[in-house]
N, CA, C and O atoms as a MOPAC input file, in Angstrom:
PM7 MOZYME 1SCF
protein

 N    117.58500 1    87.97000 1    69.33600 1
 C    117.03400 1    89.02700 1    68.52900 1
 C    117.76900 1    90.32100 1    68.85000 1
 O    117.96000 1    90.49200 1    70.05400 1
 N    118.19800 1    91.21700 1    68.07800 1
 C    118.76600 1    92.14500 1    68.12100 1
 C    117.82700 1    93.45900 1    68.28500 1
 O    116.71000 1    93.73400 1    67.84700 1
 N    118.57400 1    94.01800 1    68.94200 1
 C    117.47300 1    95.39100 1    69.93400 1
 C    116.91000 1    96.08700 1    68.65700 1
 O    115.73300 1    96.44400 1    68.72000 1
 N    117.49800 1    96.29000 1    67.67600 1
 C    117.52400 1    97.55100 1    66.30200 1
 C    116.29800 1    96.16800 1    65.76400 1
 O    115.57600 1    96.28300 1    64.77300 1
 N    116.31500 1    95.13500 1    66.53300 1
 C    115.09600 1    94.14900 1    65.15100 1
 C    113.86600 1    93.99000 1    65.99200 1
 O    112.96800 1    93.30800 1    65.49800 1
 N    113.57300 1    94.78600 1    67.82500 1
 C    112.98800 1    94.27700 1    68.08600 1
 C    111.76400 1    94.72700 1    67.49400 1
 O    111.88800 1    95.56600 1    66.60300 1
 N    110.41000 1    94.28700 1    67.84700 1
 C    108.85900 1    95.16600 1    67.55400 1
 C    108.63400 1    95.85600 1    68.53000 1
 O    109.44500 1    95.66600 1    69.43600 1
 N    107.64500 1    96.79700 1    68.79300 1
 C    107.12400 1    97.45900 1    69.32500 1
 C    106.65200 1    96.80400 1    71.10100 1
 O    106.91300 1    97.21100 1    72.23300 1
 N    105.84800 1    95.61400 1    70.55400 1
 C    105.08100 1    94.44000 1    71.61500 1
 C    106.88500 1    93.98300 1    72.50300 1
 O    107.09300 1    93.90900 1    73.71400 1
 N    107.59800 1    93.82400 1    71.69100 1
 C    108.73400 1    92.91900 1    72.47400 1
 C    109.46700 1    94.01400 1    73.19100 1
 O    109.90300 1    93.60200 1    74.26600 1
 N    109.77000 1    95.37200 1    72.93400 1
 C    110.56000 1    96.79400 1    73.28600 1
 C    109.47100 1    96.86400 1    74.80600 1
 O    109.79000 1    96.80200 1    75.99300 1
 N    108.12900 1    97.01400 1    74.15900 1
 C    107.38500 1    96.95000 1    76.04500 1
 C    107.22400 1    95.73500 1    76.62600 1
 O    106.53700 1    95.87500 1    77.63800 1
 N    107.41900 1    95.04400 1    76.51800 1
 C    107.71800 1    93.52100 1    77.31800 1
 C    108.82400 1    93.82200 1    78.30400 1
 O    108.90200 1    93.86200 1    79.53200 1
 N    109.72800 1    94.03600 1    77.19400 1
 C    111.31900 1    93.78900 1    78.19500 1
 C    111.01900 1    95.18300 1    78.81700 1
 O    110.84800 1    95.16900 1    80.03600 1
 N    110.92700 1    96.37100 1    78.19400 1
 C    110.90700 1    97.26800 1    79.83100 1
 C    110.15900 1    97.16500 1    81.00600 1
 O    110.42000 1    97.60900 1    82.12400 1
 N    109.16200 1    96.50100 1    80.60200 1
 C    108.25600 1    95.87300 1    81.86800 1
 C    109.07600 1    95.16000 1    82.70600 1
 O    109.41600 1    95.40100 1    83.86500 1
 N    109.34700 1    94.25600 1    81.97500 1
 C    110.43900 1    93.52500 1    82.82600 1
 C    111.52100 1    94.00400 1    83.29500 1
 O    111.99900 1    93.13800 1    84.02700 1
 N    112.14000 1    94.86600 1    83.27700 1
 C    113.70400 1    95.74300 1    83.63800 1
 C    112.76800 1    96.27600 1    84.56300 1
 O    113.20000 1    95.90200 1    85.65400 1
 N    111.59900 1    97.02200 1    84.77900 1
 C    111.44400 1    97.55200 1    85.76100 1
 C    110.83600 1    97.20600 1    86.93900 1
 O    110.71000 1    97.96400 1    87.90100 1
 N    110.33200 1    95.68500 1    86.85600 1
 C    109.97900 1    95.38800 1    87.72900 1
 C    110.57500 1    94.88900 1    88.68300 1
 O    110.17700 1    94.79900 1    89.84400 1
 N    111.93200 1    94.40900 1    88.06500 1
 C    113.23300 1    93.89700 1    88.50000 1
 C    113.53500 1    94.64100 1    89.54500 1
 O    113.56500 1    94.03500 1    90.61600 1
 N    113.90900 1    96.46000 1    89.57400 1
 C    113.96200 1    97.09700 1    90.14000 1
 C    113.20800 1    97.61000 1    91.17600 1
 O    113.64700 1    98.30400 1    92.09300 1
 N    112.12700 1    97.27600 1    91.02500 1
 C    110.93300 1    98.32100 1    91.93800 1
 C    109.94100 1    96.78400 1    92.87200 1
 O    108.85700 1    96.33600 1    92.49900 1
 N    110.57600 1    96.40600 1    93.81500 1
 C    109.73200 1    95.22600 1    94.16500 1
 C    108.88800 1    95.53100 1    94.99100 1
 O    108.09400 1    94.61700 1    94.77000 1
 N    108.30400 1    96.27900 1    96.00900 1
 C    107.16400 1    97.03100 1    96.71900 1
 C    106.53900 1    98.09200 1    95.27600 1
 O    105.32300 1    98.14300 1    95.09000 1
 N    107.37900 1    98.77400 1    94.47000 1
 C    106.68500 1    99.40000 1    93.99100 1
 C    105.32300 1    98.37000 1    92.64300 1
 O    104.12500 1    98.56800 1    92.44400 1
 N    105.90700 1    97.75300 1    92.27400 1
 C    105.39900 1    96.59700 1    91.36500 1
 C    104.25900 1    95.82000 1    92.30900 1
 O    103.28900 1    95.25700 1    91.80100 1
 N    104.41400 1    95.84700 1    93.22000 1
 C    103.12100 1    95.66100 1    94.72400 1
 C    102.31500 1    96.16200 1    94.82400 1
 O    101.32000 1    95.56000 1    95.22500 1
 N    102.24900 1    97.34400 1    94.57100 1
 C    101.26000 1    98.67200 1    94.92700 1
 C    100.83500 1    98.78100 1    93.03600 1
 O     99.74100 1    99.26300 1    92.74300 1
 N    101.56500 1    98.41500 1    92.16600 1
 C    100.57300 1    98.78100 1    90.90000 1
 C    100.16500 1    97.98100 1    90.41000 1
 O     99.62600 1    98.07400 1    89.30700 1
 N    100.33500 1    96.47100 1    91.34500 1
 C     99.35400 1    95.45500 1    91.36200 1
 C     97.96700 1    95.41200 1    91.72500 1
 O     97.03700 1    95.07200 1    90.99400 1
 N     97.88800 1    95.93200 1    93.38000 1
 C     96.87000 1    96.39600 1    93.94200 1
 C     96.17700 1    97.35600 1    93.05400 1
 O     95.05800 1    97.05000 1    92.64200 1
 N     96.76600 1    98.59500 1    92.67800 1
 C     96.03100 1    99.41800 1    92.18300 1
 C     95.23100 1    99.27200 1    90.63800 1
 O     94.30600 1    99.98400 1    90.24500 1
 N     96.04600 1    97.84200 1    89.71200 1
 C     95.51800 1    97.37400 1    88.90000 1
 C     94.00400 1    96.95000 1    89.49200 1
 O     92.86800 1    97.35700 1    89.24800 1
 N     94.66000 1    95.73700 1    90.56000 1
 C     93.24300 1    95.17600 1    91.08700 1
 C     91.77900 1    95.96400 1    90.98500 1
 O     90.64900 1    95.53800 1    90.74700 1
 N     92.25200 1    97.20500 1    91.24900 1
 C     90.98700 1    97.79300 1    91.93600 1
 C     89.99200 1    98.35200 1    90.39000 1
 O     88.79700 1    98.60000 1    90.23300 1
 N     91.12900 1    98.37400 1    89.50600 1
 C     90.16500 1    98.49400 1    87.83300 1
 C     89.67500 1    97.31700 1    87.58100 1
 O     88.77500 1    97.24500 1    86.74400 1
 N     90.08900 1    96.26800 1    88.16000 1
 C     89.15400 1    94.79900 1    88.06700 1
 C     90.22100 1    93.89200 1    86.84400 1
 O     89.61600 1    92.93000 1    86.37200 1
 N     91.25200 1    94.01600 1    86.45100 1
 C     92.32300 1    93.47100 1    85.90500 1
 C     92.74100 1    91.95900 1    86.41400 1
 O     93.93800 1    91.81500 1    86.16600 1
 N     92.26000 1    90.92300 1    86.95800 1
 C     93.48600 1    90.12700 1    87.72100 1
 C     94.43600 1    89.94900 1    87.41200 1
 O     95.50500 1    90.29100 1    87.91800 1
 N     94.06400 1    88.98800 1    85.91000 1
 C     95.92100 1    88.74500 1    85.08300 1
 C     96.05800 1    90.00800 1    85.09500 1
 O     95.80200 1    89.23500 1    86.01800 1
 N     96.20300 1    91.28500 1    85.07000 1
 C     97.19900 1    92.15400 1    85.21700 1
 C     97.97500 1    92.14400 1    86.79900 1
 O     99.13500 1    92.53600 1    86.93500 1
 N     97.24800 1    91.70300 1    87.79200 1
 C     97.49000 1    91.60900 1    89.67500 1
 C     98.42200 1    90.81600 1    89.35300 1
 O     99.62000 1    91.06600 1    89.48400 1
 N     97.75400 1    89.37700 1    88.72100 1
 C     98.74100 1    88.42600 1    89.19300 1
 C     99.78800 1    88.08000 1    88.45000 1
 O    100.47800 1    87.07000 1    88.59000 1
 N     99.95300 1    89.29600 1    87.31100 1
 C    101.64600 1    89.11400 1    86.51800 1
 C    102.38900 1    90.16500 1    87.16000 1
 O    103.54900 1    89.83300 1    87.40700 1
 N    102.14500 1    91.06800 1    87.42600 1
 C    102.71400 1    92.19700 1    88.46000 1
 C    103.09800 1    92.07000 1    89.51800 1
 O    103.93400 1    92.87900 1    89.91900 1
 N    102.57400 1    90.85200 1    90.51300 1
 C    102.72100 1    90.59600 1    91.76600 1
 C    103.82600 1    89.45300 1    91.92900 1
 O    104.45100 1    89.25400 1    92.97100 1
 N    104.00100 1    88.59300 1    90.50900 1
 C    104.46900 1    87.55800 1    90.72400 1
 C    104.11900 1    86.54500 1    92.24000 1
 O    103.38800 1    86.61000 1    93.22800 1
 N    105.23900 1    85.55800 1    91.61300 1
 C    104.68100 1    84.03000 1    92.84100 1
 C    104.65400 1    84.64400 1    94.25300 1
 O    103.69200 1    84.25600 1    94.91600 1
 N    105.72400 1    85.76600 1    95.05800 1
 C    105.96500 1    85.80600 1    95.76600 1
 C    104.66000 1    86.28000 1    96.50400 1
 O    103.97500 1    85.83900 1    97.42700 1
 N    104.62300 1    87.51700 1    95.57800 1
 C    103.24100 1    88.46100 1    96.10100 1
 C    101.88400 1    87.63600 1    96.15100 1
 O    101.13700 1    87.63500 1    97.13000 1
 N    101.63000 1    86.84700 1    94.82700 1
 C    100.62100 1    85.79200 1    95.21800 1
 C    100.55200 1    85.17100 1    96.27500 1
 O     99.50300 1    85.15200 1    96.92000 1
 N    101.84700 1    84.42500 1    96.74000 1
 C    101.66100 1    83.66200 1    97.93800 1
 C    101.17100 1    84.54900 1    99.23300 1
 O    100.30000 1    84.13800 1    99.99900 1
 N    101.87100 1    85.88400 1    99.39500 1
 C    101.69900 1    86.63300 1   100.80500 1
 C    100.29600 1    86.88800 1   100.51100 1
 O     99.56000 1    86.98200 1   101.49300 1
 N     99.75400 1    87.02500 1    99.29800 1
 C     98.20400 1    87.27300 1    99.61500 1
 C     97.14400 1    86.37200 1    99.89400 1
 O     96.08400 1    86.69600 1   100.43000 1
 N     97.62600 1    84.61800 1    99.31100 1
 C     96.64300 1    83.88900 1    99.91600 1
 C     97.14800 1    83.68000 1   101.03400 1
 O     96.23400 1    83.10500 1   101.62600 1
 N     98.42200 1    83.80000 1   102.07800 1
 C     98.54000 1    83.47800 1   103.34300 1
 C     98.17000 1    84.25300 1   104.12900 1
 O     98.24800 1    83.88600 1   105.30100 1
 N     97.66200 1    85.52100 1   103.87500 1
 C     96.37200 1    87.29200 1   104.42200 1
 C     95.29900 1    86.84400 1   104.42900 1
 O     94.53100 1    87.04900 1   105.36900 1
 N     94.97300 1    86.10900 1   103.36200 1
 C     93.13600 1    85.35600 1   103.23400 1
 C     93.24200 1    84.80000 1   103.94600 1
 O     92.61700 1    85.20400 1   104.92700 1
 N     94.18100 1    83.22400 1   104.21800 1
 C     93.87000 1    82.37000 1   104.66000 1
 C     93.71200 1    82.34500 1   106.36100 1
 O     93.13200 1    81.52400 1   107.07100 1
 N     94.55100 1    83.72100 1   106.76100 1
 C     94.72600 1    84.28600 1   107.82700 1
 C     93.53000 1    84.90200 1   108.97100 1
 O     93.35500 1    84.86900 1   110.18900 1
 N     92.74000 1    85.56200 1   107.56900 1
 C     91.50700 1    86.52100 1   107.66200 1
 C     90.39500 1    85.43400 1   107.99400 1
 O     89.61200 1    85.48400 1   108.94200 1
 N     90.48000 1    84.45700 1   107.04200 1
 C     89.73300 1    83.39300 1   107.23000 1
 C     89.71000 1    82.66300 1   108.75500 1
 O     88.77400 1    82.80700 1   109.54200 1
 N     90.62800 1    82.04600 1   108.95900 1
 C     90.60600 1    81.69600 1   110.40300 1
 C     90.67600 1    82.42800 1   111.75900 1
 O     90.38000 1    82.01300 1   112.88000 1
 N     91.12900 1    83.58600 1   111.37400 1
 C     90.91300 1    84.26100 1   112.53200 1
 C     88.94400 1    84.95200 1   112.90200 1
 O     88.38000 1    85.24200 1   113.95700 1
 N     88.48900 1    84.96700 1   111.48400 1
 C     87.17500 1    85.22700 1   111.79300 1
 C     86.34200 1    84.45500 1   111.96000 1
 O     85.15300 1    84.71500 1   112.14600 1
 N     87.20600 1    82.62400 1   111.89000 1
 C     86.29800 1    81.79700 1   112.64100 1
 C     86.47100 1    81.32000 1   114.19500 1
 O     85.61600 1    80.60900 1   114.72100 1

């Protein structure tokens, strides 16, 4: 698809994506801060696999250490 044909929905897609590319702690922190408006699918497309994983291995962490 050509940039001059994209829509509106597809023009903020891809800058989402260009910038998250760039900003990998920062895309961390406006995950979290999604979280806290109560968003998940917004956490857990922002955080991607990586960030998902470090957060259930914090739970799972929290978990056993408080047993």
């Amino acid at each position: 698809m050509n940039i001059d044909q994209e829509t509106p929905e597809n023009i903020r897609e891809r800058l989402q994506r260009e910038e998250k590319q760039g900003r990998a702690v920062g895309t961390f922190k406006d995950g979290l801060d999604r979280a806290q408006l109560g968003n998940l699918g917004e956490l857990a497309s922002s955080l991607g696999w990586i960030g998902i994983g470090v957060v259930i291995v914090v739970i799972i962490a929290v978990f056993v250490w408080l047993k």
